[in-house]
PAGU-273965 format. One record per residue (C-alpha): residue in one letter; residue number from 1; x, y, z. Coordinates in steps of 0.5 Angstrom, whole numbers, always signed. Example, Ala and Ser with C-alpha at 12.3 -4.5 7.8 and 13.67 -1.06 7.14 Angstrom:
BEGIN
a:1:+25:-9:+16;
s:2:+27:-2:+14;
***
This chain:
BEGIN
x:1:+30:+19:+12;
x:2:+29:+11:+13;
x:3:+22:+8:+11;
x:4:+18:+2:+11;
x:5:+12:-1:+12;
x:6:+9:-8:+13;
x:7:+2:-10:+12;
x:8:-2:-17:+14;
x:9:-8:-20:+17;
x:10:-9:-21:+24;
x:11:-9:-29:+21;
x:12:-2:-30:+20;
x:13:+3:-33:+24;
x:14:+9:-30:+26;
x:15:+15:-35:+28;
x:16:+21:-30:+29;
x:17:+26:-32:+25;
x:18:+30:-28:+20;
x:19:+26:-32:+14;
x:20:+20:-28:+12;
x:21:+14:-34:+10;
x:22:+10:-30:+5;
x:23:+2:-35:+4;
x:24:-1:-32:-2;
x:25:-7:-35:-7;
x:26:-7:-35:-15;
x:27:-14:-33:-15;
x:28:-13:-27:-10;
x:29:-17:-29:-5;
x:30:-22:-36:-3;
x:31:-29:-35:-1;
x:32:-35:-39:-3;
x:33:-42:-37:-1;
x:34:-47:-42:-1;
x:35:-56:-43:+0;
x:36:-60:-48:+4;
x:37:-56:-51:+10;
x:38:-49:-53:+11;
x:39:-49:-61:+10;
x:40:-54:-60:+4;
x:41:-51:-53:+1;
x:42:-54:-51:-6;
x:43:-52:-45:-11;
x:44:-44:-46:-8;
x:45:-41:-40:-11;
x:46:-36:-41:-14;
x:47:-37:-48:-15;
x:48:-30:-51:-15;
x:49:-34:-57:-17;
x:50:-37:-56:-24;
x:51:-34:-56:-30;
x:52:-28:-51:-32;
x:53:-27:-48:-26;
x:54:-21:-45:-23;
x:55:-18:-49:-18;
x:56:-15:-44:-12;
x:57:-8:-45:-12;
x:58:-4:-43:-5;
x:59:+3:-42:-5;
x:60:+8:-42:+0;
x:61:+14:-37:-2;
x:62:+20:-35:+4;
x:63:+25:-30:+3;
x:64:+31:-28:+7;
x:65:+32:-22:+10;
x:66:+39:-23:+12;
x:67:+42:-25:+6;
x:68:+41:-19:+1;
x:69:+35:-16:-2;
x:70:+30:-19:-5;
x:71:+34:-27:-3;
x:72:+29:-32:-6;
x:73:+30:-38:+0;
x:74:+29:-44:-1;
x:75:+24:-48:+1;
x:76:+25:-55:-3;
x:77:+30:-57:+3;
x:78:+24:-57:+7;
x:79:+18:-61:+10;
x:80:+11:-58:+8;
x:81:+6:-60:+13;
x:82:-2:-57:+11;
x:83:-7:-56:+17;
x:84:-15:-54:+14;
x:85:-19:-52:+20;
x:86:-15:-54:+25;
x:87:-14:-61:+22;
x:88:-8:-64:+20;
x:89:-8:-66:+13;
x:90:-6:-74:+11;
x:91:-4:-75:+4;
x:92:-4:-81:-1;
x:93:+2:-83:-7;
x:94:-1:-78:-11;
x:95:-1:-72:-6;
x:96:-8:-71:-5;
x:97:-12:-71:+2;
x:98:-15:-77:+5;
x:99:-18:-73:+10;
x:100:-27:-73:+10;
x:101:-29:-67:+11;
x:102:-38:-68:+12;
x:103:-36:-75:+9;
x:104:-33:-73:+3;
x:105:-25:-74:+2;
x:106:-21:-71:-4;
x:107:-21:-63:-2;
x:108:-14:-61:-3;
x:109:-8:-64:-7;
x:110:+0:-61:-5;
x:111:+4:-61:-9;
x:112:+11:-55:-12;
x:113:+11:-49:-17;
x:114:+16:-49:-21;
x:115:+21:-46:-16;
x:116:+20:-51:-12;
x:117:+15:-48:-8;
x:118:+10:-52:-4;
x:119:+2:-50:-6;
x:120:-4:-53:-4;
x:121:-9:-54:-9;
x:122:-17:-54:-7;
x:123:-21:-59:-11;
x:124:-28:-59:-8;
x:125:-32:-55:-5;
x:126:-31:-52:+2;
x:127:-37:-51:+6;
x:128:-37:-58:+9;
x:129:-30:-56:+11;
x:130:-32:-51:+18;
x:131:-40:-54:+18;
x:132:-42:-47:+13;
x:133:-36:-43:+17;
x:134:-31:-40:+15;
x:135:-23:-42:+18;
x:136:-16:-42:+16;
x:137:-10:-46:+12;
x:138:-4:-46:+15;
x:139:+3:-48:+12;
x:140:+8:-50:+17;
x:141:+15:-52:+13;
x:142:+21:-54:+17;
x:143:+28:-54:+15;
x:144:+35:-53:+17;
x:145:+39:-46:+17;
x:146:+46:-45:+18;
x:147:+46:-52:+23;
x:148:+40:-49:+26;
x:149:+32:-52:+25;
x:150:+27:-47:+23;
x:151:+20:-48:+23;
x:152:+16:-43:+19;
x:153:+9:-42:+19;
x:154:+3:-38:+16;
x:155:-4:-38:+15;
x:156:-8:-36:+9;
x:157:-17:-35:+12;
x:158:-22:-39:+8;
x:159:-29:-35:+7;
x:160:-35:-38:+7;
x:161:-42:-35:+8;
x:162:-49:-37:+8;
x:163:-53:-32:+2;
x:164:-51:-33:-6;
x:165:-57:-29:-10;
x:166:-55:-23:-5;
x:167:-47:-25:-5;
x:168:-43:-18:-8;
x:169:-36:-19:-9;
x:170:-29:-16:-12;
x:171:-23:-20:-12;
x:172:-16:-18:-13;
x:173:-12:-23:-17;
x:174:-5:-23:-20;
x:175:-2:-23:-26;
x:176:+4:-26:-25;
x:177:+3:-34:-24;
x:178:+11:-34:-22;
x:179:+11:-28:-17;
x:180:+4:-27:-15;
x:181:+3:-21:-11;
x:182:+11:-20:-10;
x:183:+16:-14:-13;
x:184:+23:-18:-13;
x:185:+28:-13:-16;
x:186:+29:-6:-16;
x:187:+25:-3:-22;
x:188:+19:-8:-22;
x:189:+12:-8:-22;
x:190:+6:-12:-20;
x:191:+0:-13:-24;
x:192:-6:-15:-21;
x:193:-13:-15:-23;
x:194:-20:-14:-21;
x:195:-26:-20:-22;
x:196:-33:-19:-20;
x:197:-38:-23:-17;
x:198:-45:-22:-18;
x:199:-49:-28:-15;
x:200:-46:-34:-19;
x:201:-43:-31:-25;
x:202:-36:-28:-25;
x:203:-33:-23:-30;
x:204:-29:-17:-31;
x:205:-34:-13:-36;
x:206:-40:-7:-35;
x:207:-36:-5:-29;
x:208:-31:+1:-28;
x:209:-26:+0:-22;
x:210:-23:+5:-17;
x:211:-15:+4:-15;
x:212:-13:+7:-9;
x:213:-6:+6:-6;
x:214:-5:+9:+3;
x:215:-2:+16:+3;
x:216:+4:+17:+8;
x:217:-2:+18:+14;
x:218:-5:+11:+11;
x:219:-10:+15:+8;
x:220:-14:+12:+2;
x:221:-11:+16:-5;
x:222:-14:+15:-12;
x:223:-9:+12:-17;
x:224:-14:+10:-23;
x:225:-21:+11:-25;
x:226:-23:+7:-31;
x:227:-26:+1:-35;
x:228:-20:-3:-35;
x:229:-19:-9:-29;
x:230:-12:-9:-28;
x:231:-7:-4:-25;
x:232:+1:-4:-23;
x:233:+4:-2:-17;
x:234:+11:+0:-19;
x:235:+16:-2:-13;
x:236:+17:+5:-12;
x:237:+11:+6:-10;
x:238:+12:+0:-5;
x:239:+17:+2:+2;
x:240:+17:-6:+3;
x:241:+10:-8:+3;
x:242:+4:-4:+1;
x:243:-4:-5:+2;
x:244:-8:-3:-5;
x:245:-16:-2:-5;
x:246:-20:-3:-11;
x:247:-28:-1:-12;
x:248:-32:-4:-17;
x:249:-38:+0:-19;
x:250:-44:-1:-24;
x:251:-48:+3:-28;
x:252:-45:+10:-23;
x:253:-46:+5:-17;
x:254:-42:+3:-12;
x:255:-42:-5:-12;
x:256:-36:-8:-8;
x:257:-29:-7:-5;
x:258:-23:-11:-3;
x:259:-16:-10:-1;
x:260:-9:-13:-2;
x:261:-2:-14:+0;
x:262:+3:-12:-5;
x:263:+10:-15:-1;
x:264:+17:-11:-5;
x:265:+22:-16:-2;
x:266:+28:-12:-6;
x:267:+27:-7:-2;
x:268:+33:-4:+3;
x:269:+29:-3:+9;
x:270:+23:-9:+13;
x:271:+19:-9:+18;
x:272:+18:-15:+23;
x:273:+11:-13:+26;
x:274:+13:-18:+32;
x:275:+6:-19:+35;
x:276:+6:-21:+43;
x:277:+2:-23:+49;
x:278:+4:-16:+53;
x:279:+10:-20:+56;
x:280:+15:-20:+50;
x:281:+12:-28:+49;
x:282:+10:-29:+41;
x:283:+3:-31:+39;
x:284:-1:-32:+33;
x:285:-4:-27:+29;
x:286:-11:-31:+30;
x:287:-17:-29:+35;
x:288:-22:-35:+37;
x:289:-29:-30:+36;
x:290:-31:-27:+42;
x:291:-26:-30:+46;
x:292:-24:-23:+49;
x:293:-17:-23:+47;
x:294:-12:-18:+46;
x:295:-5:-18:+40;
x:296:+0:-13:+43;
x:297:+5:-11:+37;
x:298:+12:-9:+38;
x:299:+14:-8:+32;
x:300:+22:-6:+29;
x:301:+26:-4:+23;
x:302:+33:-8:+20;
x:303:+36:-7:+14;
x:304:+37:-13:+10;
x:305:+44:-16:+11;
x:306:+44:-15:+19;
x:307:+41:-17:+25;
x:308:+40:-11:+29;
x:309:+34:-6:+30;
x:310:+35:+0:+28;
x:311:+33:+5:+33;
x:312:+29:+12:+34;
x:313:+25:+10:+29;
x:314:+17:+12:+29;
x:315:+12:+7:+28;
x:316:+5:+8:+27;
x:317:-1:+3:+26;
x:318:-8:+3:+22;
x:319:-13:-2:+22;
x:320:-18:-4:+17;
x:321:-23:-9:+15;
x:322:-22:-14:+10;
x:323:-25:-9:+4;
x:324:-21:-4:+6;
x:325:-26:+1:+11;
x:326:-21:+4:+17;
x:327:-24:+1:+23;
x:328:-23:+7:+27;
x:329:-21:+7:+35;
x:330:-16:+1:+34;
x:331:-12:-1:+35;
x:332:-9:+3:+43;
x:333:-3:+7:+42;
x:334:+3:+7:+47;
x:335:+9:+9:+45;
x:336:+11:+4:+39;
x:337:+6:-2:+42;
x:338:+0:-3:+39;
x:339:-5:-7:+42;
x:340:-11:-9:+38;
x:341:-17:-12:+42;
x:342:-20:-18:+38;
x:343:-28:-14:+41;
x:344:-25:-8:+36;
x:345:-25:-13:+30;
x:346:-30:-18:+32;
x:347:-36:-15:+27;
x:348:-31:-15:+21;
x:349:-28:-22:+22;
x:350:-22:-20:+22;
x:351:-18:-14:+19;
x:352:-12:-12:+15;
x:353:-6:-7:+17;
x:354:-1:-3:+15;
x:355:+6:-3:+20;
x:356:+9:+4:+19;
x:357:+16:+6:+21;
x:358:+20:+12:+19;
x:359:+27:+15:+22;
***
């Protein structure tokens, strides 16, 4: 039996080309939560303005998914352009942004990990950015691949919302500053850890976390249940991507919850998710909030090194929102196309999903 899954967000581009962009963060996810009005905010959280605080690092990686299981691409013979809330980021000599946003300048500085990456660091706070709401950061690199141009794209969402004192979060982070949440090789692993937030203070302790990871149905099963903020996903737990869920609870009470793409780029088998018009037009995994849109997913299965689908395959699709709750009634079945309705996901402000296929 052939096997793989693929996971997303209903945010990320898809551009159809046998390089498989991958847009992650060093703190997991970027959220902020602020009080009083947009233009004036106080009581940011976190504020990546005060002293010591961490700065969210966005990295673009690619991997290839014809040349051999687990293939690196190389993205420094690229051109990276960096669009925030639809506006194209301009750069002075020292790599940090010029653009204002609410008449401040200096949000963000580009730059390269040290695989030559392209990343996007986040200087300031960002509630200005959307007037208080939330958007997304794309990253749009552009190259040559075997005498032919490719343009790569994906987006990474931005939440912001309004409440700090009654603001309760759970963000998974990885462990690794070099791989993030990528498995590159067979028998690797994946570490990641859990941080709470808790009004305006962040921490791991007097709390225990719950580990889930989906079952064959997507079903949430329980991997750990302890004290300890960290938890490893083993890459044969992984078929090409997996969705991981954890619970923060405090004192016996649940707290908050939040989910995470765990990719296995060494695996034999990937999943394209292929989103289209309806009409075999590919689109952005992207709604436009009560727009009444739709996303028809047509997925297919290729084994690393070939540029054929595999055939007869069965595939199967589950929604959830972005803290990990199935959203029942989406997406619609037909056969193996899958449309999801952008009224379905409208109260979640978006969702994350799990593309199965087995043969």
């Amino acid at each position: 039996m052939s096997k793989a899954s693929i996971t997303g967000q209903i945010v990320v581009t898809s551009n159809g080309t046998t390089i498989y962009p991958i847009l992650q963060c060093t703190t997991g996810d970027v959220n902020q939560n602020y009080d009083g009005e947009w233009n004036a905010p106080t009581q940011i959280s976190p504020d990546f303005e005060a002293s010591g605080a961490r700065h969210p690092v966005i990295v673009m990686q690619a991997f290839s998914a014809e040349q051999g299981a687990g293939n690196n691409f190389d993205l420094t013979r690229g051109s990276t352009t960096w669009v925030v809330g639809g506006v194209t980021l301009a750069f002075n000599g020292s790599g940090v942004s010029t653009n204002s946003f609410g008449g401040v300048s200096g949000h963000f500085t580009m730059g390269a990990d040290a695989s030559g990456n392209p990343t996007l660091t986040i200087n300031k706070n960002l509630v200005k950015i959307n007037s208080g709401d939330s958007f997304n950061i794309e990253a749009r690199t552009s190259l040559s691949f075997e005498n032919t141009n490719i343009n790569l794209k994906a987006m990474y969402p931005v939440y912001i919302a309004k409440g700090v004192v009654s603001s309760k979060r759970v963000n998974i982070l990885p462990t690794s500053s070099t791989n993030l949440f990528t498995i590159t090789e067979k028998g690797g692993s994946c570490t990641v850890k859990a941080e709470v937030t808790e009004g305006t203070s962040v921490t791991s302790s007097g709390y225990t976390f719950k580990w889930y990871l989906p079952d064959s149905t997507n079903a949430w099963v329980l991997k750990q249940d302890s004290d300890s903020p960290t938890f490893t996903i083993n890459e044969t737990d992984v078929d090409s991507s997996i969705l991981v869920m954890c619970e923060a609870y405090k004192a016996g009470s649940f707290y908050a919850s939040d989910t995470q793409t765990v990719n296995d780029v060494s695996d034999e088998y990937i999943i394209f998710p292929n989103p289209t018009d309806g009409n075999g037009n590919a689109v952005a995994e992207n709604f436009i909030q009560n727009s009444g849109g739709s996303i028809v997913y047509v997925p297919y299965m290729r084994k690393r090194g070939s540029k054929t689908n595999i055939e007869d395959v069965a595939f199967s699709m589950t929604l959830y929102s972005n803290s990990g709750i199935p959203i029942s009634g989406a997406p619609t079945v037909s056969g193996n196309k899958f449309t999801v309705m952008e009224s379905a996901i409208r109260a979640y402000k978006g969702a994350v999903y799990v593309i199965t296929g087995v043969k």
